[in-house]
KOLVEXFI-198818 format. One record per residue (C-alpha): residue number from 1; residue in three letters; x, y, z. Coordinates in Angstrom, 1 decimal, always signed. Layout:
BEGIN
(pt NUM "ALA" (X Y Z))
...
//
This chain:
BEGIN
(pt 1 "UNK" (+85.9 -12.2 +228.0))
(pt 2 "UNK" (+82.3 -11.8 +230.0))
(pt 3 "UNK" (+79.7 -9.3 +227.7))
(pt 4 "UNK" (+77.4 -7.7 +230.2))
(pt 5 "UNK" (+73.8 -8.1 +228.8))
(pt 6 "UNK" (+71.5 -4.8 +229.3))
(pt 7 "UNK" (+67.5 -5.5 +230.2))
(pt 8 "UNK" (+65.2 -2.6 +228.7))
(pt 9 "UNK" (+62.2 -2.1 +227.5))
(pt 10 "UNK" (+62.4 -0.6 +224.0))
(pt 11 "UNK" (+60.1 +1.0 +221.0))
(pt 12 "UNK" (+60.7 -1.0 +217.7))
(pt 13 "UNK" (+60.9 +1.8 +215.2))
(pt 14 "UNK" (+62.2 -0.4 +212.0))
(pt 15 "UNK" (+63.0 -3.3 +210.9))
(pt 16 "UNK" (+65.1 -4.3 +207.7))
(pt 17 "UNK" (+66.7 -7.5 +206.6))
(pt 18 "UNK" (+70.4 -8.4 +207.5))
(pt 19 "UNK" (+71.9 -11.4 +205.6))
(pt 20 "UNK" (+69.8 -14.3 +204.7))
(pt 21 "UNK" (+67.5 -15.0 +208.3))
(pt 22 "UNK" (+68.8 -11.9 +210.0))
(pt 23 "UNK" (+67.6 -8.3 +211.3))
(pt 24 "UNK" (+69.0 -5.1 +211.6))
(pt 25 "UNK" (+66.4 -3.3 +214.2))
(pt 26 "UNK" (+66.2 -0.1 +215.0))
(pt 27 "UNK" (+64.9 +0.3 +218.9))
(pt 28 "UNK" (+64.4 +3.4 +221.0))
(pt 29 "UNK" (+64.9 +2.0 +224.0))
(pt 30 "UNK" (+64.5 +4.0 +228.0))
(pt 31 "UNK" (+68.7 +3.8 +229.2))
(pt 32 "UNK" (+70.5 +3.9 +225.6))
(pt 33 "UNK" (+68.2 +6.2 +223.6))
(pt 34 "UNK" (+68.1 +4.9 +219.5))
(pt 35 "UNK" (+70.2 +2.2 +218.5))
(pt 36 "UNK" (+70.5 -0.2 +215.8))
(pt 37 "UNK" (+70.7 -3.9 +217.4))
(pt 38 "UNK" (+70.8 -7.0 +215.2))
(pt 39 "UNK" (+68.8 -10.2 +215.8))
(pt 40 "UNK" (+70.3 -13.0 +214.2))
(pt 41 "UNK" (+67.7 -15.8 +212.6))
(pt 42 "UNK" (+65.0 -13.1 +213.5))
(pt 43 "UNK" (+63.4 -14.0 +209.8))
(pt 44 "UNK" (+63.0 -18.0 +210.4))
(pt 45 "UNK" (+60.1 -19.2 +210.8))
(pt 46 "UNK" (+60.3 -20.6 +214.1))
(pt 47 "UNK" (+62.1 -18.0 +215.3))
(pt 48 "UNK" (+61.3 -16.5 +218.8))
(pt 49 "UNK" (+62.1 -12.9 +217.8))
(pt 50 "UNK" (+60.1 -12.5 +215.2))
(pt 51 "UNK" (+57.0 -12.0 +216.8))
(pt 52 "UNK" (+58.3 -9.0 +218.7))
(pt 53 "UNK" (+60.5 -7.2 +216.0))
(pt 54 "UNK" (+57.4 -5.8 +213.9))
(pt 55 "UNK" (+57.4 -1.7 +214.0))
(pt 56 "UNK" (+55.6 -0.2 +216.9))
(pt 57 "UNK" (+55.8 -2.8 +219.1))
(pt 58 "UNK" (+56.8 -1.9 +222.8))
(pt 59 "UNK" (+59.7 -4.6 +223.8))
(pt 60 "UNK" (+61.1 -6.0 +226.9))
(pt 61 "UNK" (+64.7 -6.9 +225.5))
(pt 62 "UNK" (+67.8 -8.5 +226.0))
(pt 63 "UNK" (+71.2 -6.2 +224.5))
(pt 64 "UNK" (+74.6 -7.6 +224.8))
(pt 65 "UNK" (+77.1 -5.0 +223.4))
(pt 66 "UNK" (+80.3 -6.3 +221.0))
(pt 67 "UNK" (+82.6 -5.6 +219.0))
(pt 68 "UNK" (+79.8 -6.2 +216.4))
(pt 69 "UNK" (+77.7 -3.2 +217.8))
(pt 70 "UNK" (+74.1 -4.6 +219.8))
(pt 71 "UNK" (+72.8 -8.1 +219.2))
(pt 72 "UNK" (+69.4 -9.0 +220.8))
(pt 73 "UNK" (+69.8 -12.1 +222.9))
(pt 74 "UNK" (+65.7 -11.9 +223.9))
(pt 75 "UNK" (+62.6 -10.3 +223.6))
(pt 76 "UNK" (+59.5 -10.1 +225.0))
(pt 77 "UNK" (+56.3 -7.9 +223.2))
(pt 78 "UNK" (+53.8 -6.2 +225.1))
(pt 79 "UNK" (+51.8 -4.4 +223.0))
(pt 80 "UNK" (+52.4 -3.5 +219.2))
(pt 81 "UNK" (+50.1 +0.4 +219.2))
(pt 82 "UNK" (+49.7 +0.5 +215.7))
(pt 83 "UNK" (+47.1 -3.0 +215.4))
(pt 84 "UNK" (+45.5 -2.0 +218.8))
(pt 85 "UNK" (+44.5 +1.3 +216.7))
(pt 86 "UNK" (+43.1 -1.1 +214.1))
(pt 87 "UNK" (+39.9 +0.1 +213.4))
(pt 88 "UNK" (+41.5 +3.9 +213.7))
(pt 89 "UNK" (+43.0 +4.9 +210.3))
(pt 90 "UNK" (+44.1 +8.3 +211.8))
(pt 91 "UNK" (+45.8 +7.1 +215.1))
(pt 92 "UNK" (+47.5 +4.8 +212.6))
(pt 93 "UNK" (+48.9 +7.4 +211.0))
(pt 94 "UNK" (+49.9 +8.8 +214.2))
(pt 95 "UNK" (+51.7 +6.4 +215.3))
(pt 96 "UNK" (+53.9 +6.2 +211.9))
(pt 97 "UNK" (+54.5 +9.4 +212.2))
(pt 98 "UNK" (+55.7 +10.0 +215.2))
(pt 99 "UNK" (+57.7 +6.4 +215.0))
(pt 100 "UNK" (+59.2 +8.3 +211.7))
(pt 101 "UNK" (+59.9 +11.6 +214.1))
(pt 102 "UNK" (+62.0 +9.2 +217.0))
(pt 103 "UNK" (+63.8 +7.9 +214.7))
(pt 104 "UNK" (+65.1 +10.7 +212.7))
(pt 105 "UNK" (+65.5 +12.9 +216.2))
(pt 106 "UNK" (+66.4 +11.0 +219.0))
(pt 107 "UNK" (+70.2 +10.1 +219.0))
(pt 108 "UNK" (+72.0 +7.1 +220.9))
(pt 109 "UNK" (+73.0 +8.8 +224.3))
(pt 110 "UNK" (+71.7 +8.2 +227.8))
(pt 111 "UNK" (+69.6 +10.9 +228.1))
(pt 112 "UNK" (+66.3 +9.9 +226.7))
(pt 113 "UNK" (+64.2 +8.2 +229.1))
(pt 114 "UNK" (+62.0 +11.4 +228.9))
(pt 115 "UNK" (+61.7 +10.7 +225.5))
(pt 116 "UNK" (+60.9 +6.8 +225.6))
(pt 117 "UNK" (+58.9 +7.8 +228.6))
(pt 118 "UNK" (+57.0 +10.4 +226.9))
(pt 119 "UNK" (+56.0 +8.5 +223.7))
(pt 120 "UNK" (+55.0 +5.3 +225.0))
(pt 121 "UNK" (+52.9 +6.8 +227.6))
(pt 122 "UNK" (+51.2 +8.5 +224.3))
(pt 123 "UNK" (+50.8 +5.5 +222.5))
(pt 124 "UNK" (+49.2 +4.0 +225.7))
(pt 125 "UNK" (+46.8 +7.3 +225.9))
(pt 126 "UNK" (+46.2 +6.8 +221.8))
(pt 127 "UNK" (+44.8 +3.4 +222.4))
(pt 128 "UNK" (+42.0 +4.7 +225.2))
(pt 129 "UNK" (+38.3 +4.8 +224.1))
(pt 130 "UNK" (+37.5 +8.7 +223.6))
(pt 131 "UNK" (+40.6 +9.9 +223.3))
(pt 132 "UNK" (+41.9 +12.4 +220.9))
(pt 133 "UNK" (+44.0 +11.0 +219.1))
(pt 134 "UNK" (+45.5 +14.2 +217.2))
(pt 135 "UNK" (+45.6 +16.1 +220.6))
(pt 136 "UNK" (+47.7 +13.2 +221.7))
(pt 137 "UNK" (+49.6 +13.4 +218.7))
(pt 138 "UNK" (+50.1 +16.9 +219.4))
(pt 139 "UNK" (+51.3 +16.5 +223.1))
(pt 140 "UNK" (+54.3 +14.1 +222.0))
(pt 141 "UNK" (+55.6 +15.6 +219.1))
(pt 142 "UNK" (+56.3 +18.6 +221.2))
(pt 143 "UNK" (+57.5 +16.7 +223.9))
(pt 144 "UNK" (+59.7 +14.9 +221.9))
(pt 145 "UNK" (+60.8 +18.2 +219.7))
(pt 146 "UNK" (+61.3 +20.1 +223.1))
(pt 147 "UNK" (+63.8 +17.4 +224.5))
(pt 148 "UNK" (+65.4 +17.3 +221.8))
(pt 149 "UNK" (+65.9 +21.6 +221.7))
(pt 150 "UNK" (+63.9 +22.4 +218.6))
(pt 151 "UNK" (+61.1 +24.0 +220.6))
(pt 152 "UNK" (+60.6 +26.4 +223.4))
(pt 153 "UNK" (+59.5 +25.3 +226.8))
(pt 154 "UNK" (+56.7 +28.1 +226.7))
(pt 155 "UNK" (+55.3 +26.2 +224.0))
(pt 156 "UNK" (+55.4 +22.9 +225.3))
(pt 157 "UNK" (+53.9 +24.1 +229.0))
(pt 158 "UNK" (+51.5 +26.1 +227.4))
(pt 159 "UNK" (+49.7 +22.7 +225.5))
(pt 160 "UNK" (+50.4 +20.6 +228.3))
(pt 161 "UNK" (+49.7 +22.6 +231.2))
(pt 162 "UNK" (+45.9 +23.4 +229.4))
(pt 163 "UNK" (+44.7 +20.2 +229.6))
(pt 164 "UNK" (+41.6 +21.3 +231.5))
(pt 165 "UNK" (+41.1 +23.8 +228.3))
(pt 166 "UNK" (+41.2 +20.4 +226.3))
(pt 167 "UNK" (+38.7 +18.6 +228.2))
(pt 168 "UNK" (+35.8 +21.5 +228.5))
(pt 169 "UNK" (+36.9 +24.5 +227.1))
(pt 170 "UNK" (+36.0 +27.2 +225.1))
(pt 171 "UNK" (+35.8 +25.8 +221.4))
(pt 172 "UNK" (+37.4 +29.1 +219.9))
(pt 173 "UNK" (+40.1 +28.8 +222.0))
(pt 174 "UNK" (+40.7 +25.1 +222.0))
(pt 175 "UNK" (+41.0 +26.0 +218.2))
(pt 176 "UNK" (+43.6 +29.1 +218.2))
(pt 177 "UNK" (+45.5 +26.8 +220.4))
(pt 178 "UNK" (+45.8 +24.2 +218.3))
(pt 179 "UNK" (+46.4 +25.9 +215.3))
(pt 180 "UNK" (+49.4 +27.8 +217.1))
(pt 181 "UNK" (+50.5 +24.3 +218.3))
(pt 182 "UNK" (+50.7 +22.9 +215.0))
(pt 183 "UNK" (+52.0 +25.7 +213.5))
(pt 184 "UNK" (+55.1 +25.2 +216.5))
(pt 185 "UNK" (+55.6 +21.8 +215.2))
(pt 186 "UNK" (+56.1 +22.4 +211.5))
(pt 187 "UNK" (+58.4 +25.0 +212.4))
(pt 188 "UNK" (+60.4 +22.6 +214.2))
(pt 189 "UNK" (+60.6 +19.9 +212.0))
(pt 190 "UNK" (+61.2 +21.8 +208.8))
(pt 191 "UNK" (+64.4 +23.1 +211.2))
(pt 192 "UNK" (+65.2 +19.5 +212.1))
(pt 193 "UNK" (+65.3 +17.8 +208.8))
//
């Protein structure tokens, strides 16, 4: 019997030990949406995984789907978001979170390249010099939360569409804004969990 093996690029969420030298990964990837995938001898120390299976890393991978479930046949990293934020306690933060939020949310269907699409393009804004990080933050949460349904599209095109009041606006504004954005997204995810 011939397995297929699926190329993607893919989010590393988490992590855990499977067996002695093994991983069980959880990976948002762009075609298949969240899946757990394991990586067998991921935890040697030689191993050519384990550079690439650390959370938050953005992955090109390998998938080969069994009987098993997914098993990662290769990897390549590109960038891991949270130690490019380094020096930025807060974007840190953001990125767990929001790592925390994609996994919890985002199912395994084939409908989520918006998703994938939407928080990696984050991550890569998070990592810019003058960036703001929570206004970032802010703009992928309710992208995420209004693919997934738990928020109305007025919402989400009323953030996103007033990017101009974000760069120069008027600072009361700017603030009533975010305050009613945040507001929309703790709504949300007290509905969600």
């Amino acid at each position: 019997m011939k397995y297929n093996i699926y190329d993607t690029k893919a989010l590393v969420l988490k992590s855990v030990p499977n067996g002695e030298e093994g991983l069980s990964v959880l990976l948002m990837t762009r075609e298949f949406g969240c899946l757990y995938a394991r990586a067998q001898g991921a935890r040697k120390s030689f191993s050519r995984l384990r550079s690439g299976l650390v959370d938050s890393t953005l992955v090109s991978v390998g998938l080969l789907s069994g009987k098993g479930g997914w098993r990662i046949t290769y990897l390549f990293p590109h960038t891991n978001f949270f130690f490019s934020l380094r020096g930025c306690p807060a974007g840190q933060s953001a990125v767990a979170k929001m790592m925390a939020v994609c996994g919890r949310l985002v199912g395994e269907s084939e409908g989520n390249q918006k998703v994938f699409d939407i928080v990696s393009e984050g991550f890569s804004k998070m990592s810019l010099e003058g960036s703001d990080i929570h206004d970032v933050e802010r703009s992928v949460m309710l992208g995420v939360l209004h693919t997934q349904g738990y928020i109305e599209y007025s919402t989400y095109s009323l953030f996103v569409s007033d990017e101009d009041l974000l760069k120069d606006g008027n600072k009361n504004e700017l603030s009533l804004l975010r305050r009613r954005v945040t507001r929309e997204i703790n709504r949300a995810l007290e509905v969600a969990w």
